[in-house]
BALOBA-1460 file (C-alpha; in Angstrom, 3 decimals):
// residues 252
<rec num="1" residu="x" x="201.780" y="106.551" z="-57.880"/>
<rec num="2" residu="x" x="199.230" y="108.651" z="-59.813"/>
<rec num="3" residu="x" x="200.593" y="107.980" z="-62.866"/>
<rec num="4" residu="x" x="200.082" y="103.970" z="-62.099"/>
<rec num="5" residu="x" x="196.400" y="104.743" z="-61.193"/>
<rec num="6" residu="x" x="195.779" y="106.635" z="-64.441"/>
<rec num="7" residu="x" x="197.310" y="104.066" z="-66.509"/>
<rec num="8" residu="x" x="194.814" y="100.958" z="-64.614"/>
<rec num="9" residu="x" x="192.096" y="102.940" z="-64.917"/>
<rec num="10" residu="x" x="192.522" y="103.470" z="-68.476"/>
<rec num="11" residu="x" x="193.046" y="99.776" z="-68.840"/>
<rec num="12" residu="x" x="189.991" y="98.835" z="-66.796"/>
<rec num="13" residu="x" x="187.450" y="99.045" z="-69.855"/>
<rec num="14" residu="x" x="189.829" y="97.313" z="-72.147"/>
<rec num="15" residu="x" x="190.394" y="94.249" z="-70.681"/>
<rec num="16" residu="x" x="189.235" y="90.735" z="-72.722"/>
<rec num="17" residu="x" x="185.408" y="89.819" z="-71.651"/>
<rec num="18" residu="x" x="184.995" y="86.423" z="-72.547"/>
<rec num="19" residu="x" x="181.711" y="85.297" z="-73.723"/>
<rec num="20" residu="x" x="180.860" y="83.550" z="-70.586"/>
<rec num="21" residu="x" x="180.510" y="86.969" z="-68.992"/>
<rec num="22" residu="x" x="177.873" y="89.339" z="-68.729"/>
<rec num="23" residu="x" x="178.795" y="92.406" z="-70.402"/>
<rec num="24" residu="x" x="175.921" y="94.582" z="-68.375"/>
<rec num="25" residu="x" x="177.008" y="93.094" z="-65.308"/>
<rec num="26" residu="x" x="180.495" y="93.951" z="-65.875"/>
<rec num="27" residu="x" x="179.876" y="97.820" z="-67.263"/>
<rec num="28" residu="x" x="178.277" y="98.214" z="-63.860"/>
<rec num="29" residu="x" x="180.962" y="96.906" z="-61.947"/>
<rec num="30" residu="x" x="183.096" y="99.555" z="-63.760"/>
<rec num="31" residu="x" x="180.868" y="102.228" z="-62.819"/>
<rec num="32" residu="x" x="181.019" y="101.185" z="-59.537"/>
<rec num="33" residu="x" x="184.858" y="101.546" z="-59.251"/>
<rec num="34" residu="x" x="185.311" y="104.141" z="-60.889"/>
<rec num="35" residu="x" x="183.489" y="106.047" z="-58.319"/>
<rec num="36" residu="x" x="185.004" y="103.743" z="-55.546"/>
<rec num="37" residu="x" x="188.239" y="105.425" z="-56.544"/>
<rec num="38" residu="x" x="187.332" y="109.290" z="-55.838"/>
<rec num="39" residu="x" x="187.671" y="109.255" z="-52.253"/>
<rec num="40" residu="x" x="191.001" y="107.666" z="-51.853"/>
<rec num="41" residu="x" x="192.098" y="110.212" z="-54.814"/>
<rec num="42" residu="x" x="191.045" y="112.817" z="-52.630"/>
<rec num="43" residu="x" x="192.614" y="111.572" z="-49.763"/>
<rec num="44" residu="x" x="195.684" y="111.174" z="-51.414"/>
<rec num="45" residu="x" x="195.891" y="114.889" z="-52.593"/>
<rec num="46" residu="x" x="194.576" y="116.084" z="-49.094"/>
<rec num="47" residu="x" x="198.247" y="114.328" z="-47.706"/>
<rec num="48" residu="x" x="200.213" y="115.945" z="-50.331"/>
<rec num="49" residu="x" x="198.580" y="119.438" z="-49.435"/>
<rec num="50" residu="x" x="199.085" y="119.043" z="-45.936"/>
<rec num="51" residu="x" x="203.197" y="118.223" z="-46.697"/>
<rec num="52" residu="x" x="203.188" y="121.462" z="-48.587"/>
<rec num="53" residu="x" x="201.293" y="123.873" z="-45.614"/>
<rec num="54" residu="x" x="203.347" y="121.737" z="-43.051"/>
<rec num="55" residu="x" x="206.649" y="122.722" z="-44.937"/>
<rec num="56" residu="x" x="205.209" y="126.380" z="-45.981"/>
<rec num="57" residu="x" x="204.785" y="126.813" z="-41.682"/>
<rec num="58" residu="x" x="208.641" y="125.636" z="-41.586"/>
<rec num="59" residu="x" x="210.301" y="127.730" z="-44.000"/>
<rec num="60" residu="x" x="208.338" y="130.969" z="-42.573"/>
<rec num="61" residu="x" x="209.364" y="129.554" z="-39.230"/>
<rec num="62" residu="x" x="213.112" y="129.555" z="-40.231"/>
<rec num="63" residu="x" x="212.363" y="132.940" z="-42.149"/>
<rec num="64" residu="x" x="211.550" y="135.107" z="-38.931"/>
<rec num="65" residu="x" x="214.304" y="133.374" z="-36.828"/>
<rec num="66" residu="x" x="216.766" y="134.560" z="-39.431"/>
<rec num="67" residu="x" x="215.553" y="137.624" z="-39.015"/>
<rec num="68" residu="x" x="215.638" y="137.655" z="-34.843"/>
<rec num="69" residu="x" x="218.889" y="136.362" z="-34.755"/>
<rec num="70" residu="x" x="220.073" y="138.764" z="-37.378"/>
<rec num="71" residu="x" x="219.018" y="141.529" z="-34.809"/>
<rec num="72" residu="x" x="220.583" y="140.150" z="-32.305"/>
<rec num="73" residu="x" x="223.738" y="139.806" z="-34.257"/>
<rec num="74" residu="x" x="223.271" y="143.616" z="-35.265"/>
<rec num="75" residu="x" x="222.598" y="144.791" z="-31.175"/>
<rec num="76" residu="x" x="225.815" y="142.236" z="-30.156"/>
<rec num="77" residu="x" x="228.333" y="144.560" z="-32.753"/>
<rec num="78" residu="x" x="227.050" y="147.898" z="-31.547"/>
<rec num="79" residu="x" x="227.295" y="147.051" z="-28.212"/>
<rec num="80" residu="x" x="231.169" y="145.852" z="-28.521"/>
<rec num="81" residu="x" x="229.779" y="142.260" z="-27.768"/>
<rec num="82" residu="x" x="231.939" y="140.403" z="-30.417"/>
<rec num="83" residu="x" x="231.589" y="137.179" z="-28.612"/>
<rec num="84" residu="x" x="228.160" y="137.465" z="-28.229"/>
<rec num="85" residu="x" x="228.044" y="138.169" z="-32.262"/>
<rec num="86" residu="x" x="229.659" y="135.118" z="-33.088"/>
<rec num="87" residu="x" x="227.277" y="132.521" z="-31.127"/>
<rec num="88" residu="x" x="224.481" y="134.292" z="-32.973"/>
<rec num="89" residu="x" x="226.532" y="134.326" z="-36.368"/>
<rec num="90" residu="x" x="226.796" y="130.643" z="-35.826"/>
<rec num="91" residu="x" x="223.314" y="130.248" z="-35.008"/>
<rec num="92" residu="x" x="222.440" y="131.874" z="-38.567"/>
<rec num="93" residu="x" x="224.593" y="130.244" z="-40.488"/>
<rec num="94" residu="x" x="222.831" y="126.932" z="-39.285"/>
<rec num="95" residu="x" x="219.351" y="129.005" z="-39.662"/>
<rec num="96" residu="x" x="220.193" y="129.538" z="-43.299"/>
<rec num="97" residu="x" x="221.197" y="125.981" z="-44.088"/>
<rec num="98" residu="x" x="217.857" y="124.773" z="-42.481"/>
<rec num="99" residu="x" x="216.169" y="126.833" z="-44.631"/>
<rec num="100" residu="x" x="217.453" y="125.915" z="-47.752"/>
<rec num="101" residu="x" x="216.461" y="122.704" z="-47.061"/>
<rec num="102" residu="x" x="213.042" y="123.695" z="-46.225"/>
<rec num="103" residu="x" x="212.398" y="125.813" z="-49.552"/>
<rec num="104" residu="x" x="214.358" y="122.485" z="-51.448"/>
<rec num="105" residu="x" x="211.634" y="120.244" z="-49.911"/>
<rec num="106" residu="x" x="208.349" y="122.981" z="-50.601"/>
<rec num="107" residu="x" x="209.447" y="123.388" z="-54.208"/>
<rec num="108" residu="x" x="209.174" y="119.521" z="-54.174"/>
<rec num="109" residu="x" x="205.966" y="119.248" z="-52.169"/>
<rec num="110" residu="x" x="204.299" y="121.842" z="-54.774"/>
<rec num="111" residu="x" x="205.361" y="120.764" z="-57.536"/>
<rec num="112" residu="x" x="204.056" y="116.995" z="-56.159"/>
<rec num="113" residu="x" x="200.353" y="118.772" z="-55.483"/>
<rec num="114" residu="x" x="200.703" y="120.681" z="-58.461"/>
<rec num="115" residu="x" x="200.669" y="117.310" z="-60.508"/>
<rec num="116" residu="x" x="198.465" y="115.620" z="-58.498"/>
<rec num="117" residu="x" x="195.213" y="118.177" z="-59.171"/>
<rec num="118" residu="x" x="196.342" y="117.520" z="-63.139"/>
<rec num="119" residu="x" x="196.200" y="113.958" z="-62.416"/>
<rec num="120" residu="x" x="192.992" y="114.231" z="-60.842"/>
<rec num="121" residu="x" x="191.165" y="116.243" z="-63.320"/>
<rec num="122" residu="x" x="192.958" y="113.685" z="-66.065"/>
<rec num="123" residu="x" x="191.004" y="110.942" z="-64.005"/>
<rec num="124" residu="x" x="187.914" y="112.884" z="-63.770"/>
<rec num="125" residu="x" x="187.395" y="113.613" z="-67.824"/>
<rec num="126" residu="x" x="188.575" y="110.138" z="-67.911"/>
<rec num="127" residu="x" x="186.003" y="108.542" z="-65.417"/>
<rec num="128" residu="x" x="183.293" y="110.708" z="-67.034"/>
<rec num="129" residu="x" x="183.778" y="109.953" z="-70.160"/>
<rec num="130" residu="x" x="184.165" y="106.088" z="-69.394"/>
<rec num="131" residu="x" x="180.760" y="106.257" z="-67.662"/>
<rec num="132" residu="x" x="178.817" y="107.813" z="-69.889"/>
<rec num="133" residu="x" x="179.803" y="105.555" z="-72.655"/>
<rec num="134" residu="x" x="178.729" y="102.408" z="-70.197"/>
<rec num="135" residu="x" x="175.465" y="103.978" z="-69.544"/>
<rec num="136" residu="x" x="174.793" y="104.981" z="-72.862"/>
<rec num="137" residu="x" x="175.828" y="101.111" z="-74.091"/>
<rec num="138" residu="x" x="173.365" y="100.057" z="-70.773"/>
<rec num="139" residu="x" x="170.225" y="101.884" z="-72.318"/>
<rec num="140" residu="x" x="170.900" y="100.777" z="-75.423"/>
<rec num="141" residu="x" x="171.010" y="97.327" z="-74.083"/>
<rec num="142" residu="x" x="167.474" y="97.753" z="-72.444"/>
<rec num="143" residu="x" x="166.004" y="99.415" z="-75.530"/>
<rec num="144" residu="x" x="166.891" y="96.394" z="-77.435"/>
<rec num="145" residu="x" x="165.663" y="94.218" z="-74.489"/>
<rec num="146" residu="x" x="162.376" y="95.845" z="-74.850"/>
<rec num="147" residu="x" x="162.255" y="95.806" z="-78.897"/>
<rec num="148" residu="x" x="163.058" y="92.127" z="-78.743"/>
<rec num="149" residu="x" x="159.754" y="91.634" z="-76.556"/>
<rec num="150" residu="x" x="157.664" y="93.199" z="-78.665"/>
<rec num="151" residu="x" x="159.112" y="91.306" z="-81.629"/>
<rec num="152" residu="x" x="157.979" y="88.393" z="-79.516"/>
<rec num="153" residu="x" x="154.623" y="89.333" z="-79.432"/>
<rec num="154" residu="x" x="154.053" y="90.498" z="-82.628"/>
<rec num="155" residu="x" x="155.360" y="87.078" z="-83.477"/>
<rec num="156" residu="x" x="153.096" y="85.098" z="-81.534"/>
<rec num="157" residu="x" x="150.191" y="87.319" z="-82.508"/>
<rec num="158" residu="x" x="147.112" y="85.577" z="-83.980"/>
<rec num="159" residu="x" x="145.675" y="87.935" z="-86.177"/>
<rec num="160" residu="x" x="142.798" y="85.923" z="-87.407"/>
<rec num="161" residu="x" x="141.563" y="85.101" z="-84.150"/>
<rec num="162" residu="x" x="141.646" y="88.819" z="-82.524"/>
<rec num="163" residu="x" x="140.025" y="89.885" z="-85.677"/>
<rec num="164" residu="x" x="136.576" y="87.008" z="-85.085"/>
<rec num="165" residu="x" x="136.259" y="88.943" z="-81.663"/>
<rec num="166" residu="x" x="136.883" y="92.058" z="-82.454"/>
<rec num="167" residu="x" x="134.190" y="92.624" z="-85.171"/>
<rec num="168" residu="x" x="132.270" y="90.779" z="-82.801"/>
<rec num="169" residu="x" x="132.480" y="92.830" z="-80.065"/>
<rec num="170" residu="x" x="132.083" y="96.174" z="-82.325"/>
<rec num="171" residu="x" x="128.371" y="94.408" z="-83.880"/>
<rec num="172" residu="x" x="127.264" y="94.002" z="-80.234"/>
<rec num="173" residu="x" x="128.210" y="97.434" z="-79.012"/>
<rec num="174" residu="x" x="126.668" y="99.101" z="-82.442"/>
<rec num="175" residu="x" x="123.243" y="97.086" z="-81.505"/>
<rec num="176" residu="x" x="123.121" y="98.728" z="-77.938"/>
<rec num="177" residu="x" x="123.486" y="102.478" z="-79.412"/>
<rec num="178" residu="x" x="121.163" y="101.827" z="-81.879"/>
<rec num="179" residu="x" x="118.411" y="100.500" z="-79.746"/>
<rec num="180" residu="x" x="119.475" y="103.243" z="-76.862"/>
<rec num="181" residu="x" x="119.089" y="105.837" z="-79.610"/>
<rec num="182" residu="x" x="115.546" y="104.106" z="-80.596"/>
<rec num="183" residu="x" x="114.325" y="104.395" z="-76.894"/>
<rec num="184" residu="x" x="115.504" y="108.135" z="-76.675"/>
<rec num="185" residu="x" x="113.899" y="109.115" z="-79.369"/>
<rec num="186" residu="x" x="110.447" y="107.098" z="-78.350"/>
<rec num="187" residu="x" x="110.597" y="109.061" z="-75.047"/>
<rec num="188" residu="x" x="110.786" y="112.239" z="-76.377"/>
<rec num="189" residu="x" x="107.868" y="112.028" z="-78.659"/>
<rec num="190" residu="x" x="105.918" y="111.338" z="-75.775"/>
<rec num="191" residu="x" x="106.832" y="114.394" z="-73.773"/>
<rec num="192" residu="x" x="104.249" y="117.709" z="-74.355"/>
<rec num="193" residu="x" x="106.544" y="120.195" z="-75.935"/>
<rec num="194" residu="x" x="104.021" y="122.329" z="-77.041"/>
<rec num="195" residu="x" x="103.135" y="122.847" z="-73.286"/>
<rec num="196" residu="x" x="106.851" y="123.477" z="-72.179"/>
<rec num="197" residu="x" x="106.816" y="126.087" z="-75.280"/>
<rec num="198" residu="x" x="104.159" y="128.162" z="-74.079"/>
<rec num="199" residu="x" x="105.164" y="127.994" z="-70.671"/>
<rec num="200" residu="x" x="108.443" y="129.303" z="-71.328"/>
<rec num="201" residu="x" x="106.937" y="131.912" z="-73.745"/>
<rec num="202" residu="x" x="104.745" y="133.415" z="-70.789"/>
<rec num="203" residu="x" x="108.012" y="133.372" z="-68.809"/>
<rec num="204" residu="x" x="109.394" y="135.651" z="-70.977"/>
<rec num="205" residu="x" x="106.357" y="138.317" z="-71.130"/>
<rec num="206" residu="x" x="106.286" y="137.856" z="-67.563"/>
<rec num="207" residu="x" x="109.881" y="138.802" z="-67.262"/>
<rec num="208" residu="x" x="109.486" y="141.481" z="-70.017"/>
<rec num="209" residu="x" x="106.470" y="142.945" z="-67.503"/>
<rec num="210" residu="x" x="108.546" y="143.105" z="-64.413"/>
<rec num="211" residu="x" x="111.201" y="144.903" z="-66.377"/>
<rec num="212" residu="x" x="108.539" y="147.675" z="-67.708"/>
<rec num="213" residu="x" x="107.028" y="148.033" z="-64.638"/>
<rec num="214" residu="x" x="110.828" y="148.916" z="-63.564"/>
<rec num="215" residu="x" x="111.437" y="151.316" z="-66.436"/>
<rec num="216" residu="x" x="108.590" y="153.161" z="-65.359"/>
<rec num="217" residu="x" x="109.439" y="153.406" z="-61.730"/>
<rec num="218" residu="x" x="112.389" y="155.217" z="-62.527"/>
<rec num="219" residu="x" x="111.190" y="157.572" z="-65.089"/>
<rec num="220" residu="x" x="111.724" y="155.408" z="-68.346"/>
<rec num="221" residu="x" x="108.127" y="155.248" z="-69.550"/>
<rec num="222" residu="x" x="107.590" y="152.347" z="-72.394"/>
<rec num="223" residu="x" x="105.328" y="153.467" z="-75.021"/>
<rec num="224" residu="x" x="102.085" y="151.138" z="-75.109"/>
<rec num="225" residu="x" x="103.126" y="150.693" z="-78.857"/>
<rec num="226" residu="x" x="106.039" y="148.743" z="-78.280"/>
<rec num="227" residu="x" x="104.612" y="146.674" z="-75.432"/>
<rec num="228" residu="x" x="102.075" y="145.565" z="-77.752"/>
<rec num="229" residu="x" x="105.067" y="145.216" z="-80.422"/>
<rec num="230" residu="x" x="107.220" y="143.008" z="-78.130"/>
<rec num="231" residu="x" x="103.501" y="140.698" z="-77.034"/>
<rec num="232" residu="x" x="102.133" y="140.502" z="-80.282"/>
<rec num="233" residu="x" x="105.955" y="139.560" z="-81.696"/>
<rec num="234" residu="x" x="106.436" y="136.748" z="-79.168"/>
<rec num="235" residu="x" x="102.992" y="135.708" z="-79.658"/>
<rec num="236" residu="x" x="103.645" y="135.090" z="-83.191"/>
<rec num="237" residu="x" x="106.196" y="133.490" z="-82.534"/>
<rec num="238" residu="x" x="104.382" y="131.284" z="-80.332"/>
<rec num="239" residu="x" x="102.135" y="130.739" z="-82.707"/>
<rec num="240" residu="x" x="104.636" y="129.825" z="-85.645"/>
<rec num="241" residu="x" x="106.728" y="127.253" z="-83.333"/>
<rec num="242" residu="x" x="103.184" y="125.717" z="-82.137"/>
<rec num="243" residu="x" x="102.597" y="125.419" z="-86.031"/>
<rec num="244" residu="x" x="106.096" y="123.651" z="-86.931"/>
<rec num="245" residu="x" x="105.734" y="121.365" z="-83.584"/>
<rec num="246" residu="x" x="102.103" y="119.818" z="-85.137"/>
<rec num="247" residu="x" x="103.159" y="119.240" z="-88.651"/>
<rec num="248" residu="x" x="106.365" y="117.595" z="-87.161"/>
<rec num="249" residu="x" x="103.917" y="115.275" z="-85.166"/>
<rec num="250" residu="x" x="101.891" y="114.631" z="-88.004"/>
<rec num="251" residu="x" x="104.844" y="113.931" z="-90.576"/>
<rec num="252" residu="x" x="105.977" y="111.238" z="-87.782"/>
């Protein structure tokens, strides 16, 4: 029976597809069987396993009556029972027969389950191997699919015509960021820098008071020398940028 299955399924895939069929179509449909056929498989081998515990039960069965009757037979002789003996004796010899048979039958049975698993792993390699070549052929198929619709487009592509608008579309955008970059630069000659300058310069002395007024709170005196150092330095400063900020006003 199994080895009828393995030989279909290894037909399945080689079958004639005519060109009326759809070869996609078709590889799915195999996929689909292929997987279909698992669970009887397993059912199947779950009957043949079942012969071999139900026969496995029978033979240990016959096994440990052998051995009760071969008491008895053993008890009968010492106690003078000879007749007794020979109803058990006949009772064994039957026992024995029985299981002879049984072992006949489990050798069988195992040696069926044995073959089965090695048909079913046969089948599995076989089913994998069979499915990942239809998949792989299936996104191949879809690749080219997708490569022969951008062919398409590229073919109907009209250069000329994408090429009017597009340098349109780029002179209109470079207009807007020239004139935005026009009005950015008109507002902010017309904002008082030099103001915002010295403002932020008497920040800074203010700051640099607070922290000498610190320093000398906790015992860190500042020499007057370098407090007139660091205000006469960021006056000159002051000073310099104030310089740069007219002749940059007047250049403009």
């Amino acid at each position: 029976m199994f080895d009828r299955l393995i030989r279909a399924i290894r037909s399945m895939f080689g079958g004639f597809v005519s060109s009326m069929e759809n070869p996609k179509m078709i590889l799915e449909q195999n996929i689909r069987e292929l997987n279909d056929q698992i669970p009887q498989m397993n059912e199947n081998i779950a009957t043949v396993k079942a012969n071999v515990v139900m026969l496995r039960k029978e033979v240990d069965r016959y096994e440990k009556a052998i051995n009760d009757i071969t008491s008895k037979i053993k008890s009968a002789i010492n106690a003078d029972r000879d007749d007794l003996a020979q109803g058990y004796a006949l009772q064994l010899e039957k026992m024995r027969e029985n299981l002879e048979h049984s072992n006949e039958q489990l050798r069988f049975a195992e040696q069926a389950y044995e073959k089965a698993q090695k048909v079913k792993k046969a089948f599995m390699r076989e089913k994998d191997k069979k499915i990942k070549e239809a998949r792989e052929a299936l996104r191949a198929s879809e690749r080219a699919e997708w490569q022969a619709k951008v062919a398409d487009t590229l073919e109907s592509f009209e250069m000329g015509g994408l090429d009017q608008t597009h340098n349109e579309m780029l002179n209109r955008l470079n207009e807007e960021t020239a004139k935005n970059e026009a009005r950015m630069e008109i507002a902010l000659d017309g904002v008082d820098t030099e103001t915002m300058e010295i403002e932020a310069n008497a920040e800074k002395l203010r700051a640099q008071e607070l922290v000498n007024q610190f320093k000398q709170e906790m015992g860190k005196g500042v020499k007057s020398s370098e407090k007139t150092i660091s205000i006469d330095e960021q006056q000159d400063e002051t000073t310099s940028e104030k310089t740069i900020g007219k002749k940059d006003k007047t250049k403009s």
